[in-house]
C-alpha positions, 0 to 999 in steps of 0.5 A: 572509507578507512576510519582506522588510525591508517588513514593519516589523512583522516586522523593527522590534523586531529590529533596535530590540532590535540597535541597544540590543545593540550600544549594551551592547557600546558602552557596556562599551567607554566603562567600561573604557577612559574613566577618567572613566566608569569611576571614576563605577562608572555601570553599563553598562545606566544608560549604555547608557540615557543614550546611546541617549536621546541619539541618539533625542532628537537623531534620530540614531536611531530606536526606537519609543517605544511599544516601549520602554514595553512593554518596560519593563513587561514586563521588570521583571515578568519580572525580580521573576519570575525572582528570586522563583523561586530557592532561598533559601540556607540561611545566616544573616547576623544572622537575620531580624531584621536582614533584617526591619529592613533590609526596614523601612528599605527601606520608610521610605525610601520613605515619607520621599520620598513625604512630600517629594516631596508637600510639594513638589508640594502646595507648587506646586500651592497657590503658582503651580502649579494645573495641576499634578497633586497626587500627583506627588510619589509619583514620587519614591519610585517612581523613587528607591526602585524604579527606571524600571520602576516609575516607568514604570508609576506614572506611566503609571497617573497619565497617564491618571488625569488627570497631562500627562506623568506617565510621563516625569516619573517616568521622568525622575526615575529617571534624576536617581536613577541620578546620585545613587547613581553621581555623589553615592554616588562624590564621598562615597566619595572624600570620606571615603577622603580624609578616612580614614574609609573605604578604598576597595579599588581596582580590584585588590581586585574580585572575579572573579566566576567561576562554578565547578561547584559555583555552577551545578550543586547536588546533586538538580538536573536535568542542564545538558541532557537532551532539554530544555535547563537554561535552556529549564525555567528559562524556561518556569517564567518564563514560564507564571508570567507567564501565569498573573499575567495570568489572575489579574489578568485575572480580579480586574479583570474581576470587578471590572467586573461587581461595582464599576465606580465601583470598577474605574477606579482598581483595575484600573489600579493592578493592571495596573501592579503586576503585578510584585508579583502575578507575585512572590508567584504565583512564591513560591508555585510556589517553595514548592509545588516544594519540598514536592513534592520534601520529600513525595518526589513530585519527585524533582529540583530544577528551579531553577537559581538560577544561571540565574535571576539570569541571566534577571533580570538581562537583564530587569532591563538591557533595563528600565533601558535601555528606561526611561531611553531611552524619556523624551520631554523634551518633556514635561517642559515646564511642569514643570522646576521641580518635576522639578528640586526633587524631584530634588534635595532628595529625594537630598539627604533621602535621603543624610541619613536613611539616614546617621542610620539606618544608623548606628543599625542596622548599627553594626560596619559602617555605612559598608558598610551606607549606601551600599550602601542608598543605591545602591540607594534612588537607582538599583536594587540593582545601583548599590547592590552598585556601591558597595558593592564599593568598600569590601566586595570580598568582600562579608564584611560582611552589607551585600549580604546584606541589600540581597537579604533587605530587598527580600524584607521590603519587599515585605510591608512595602511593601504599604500603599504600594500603597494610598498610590498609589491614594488620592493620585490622588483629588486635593490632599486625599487626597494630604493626607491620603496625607501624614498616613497616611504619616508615620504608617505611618514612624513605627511602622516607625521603632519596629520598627527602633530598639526591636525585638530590644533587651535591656531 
């Protein structure tokens, strides 16, 4: 074998994956000591993304675009892999109720930028727009609600279903969501500190973030190292799930080909680009599994390290952020700036004024808490959102980041028939009419759930 630097494939994704490292440390540098990015709270992955995209589209430097499509879809899934294997915590901030509600709340978003996002887009296709795919609208709540991972699968799913473009487009709008939660969520922070109604805590008041003996190492887990390491067992459990989300859906799909192939085109597709969700729940069940093994006695240590697994997470979780925001091609937005700008725009704009009415109703003791952190995180990731959070809750003594965690983990069951909505608008203008009518329906009995739901007669 060639180790020389002539063989690009050997050494390519090495020095790709260097060149997005030292953009990280760049970056870190840029937010501490530019006091214009700094009061932005822009997180360092998000800017990180920004620059390199920059210095691609410019040719300054070269990343291979197919490599940052890869990378995006392997790293969310590895990251919802890694978050699903940690141990719940054993503490109630409010009970289920309030994380089932955050987790409808989470959803109806979702659901409210879908309709937007498809009124806008069947509106164009019905005017001056016929080339434009119907479904486009379902990007907003992809890139909005769900961040550039999945705005990068959904709209790859819909590339090749017939949409020019569809990756860049939802990719695109996953970066407008980054300056909603950062640019958006900052300016109305300000607003309101002004105005008295909010205090912002300040830089002083932010928390260390240390990590102490008791954080990283619970009673009955294995030892930091052995003859394995700590972080070796966290990732092979990773890992080998992984894999087997790649057997079983491998297996749906090849068993769908032999059964229904009219059938398999679109499934298969639409299961592909959802693995994350397939790797999540495998990994819940190995999580539950491992804890009856131990309940039963039969294991005698706990091999999770929650410490590390959110590590794990949140690395992944970075490289996908800044493999999705730099891996946008604006070439191919041509044609489909006027769309891209109405989506962008009015879907923040619905966003910031149905959360402001919902929070207000669901987290009366600590509302503003509770509407920026949900809308950080609704606009950008859960990592914007816990960003402005800290700026009114430092020590997080408000449940808010509480249910930022246990709304995502409802979300997931609640979000279910999203997946389908995805599905069924690719079949064109009037199953995307059609996706509009199911989801205002599907919001509607979400918006019971969490203004009826647990109230005294």
């Amino acid at each position: 074998m060639d180790f020389s630097a002539n063989n690009t494939e050997l050494w390519a994704p090495i020095i790709q994956m260097g060149i997005m490292a030292a953009l990280i440390l760049l970056a870190n540098i840029m937010q501490r000591k530019i006091p214009f990015i700094n009061k932005s709270l822009m997180p360092i992955a998000v800017l990180s993304g920004f620059i390199l995209l920059i210095l691609r589209t410019t040719g300054i430097i070269y990343i291979d675009g197919e490599f940052l499509e890869k990378l995006t879809y392997h790293a969310l899934a590895l990251g919802f892999i890694a978050m699903a294997l940690r141990v719940p915590e054993k503490k109630s901030d409010g009970g289920a109720l309030i994380g089932a509600k955050s987790g409808a709340l989470i959803v109806s978003t979702y659901l409210v930028q879908a309709i937007v996002g498809l009124v806008i887009s069947l509106g164009f296709v019905i005017s001056f727009m016929l080339e434009l795919f119907p479904a486009s609208g379902i990007l907003l709540p992809m890139a909005y609600g769900q961040g550039p991972g999945q705005a990068n699968n959904v709209g790859t799913t819909y590339e090749a279903l017939g949409m020019a473009g569809g990756r860049t487009f939802g990719l695109s709008l996953s970066a407008m969501g980054y300056l909603c939660a950062c640019v958006v969520g900052v300016i109305f922070l300000n607003i309101y500190n002004s105005r008295g109604m909010v205090r912002r805590a300040g830089e002083k008041a932010d928390v260390s973030g240390s990590v102490t003996l008791d954080t990283f190492q619970h009673n009955g887990e294995i030892p930091i190292a052995e003859s394995v390491d700590k972080l070796s067992v966290q990732f092979a459990f990773v890992a080998i799930i992984y894999l087997v989300t790649y057997l079983i859906t491998w297996g749906i799909t090849s068993l769908l080909q032999a059964v229904a192939p009219g059938l398999a085109g679109t499934v298969s597709t639409l299961l592909w680009g959802f693995n994350f969700i397939i790797g999540s729940v495998v990994a819940t069940g190995c999580r539950v599994l491992l804890s009856g093994l131990k309940s039963a006695k039969i294991m005698s240590r706990q091999y999770q390290n929650n410490y590390l697994l959110s590590r794990i997470s949140g690395l992944a979780f970075d490289l996908m952020i800044i493999a999705g925001i730099a891996g946008i091609e604006i070439s191919d937005l041509e044609g489909m700036w006027i769309p891209f700008i109405s989506m962008a725009v009015i879907g923040g704009i619905v966003t910031f004024i149905y959360l402001k009415i919902m929070c207000k109703k669901l987290y009366p003791n600590y509302t503003h808490e509770g509407f920026f952190s949900m809308y950080g995180m609704l606009t950008g990731t859960i990592s914007s959102g816990v960003l402005l959070l800290r700026e009114l809750d430092p020590e997080f003594k408000t449940p808010a980041a509480n249910n930022l965690i246990t709304g995502s983990s409802f979300g997931i069951v609640f979000g279910a028939p999203v997946l389908l909505l995805v599905s069924l608008g690719a079949k064109g203008f009037y199953a995307s009419l059609a996706v509009i009518a199911i989801a205002a329906v599907y919001l509607a009995g979400l918006l019971v759930f969490m203004l009826k739901a647990g109230r005294k007669k």
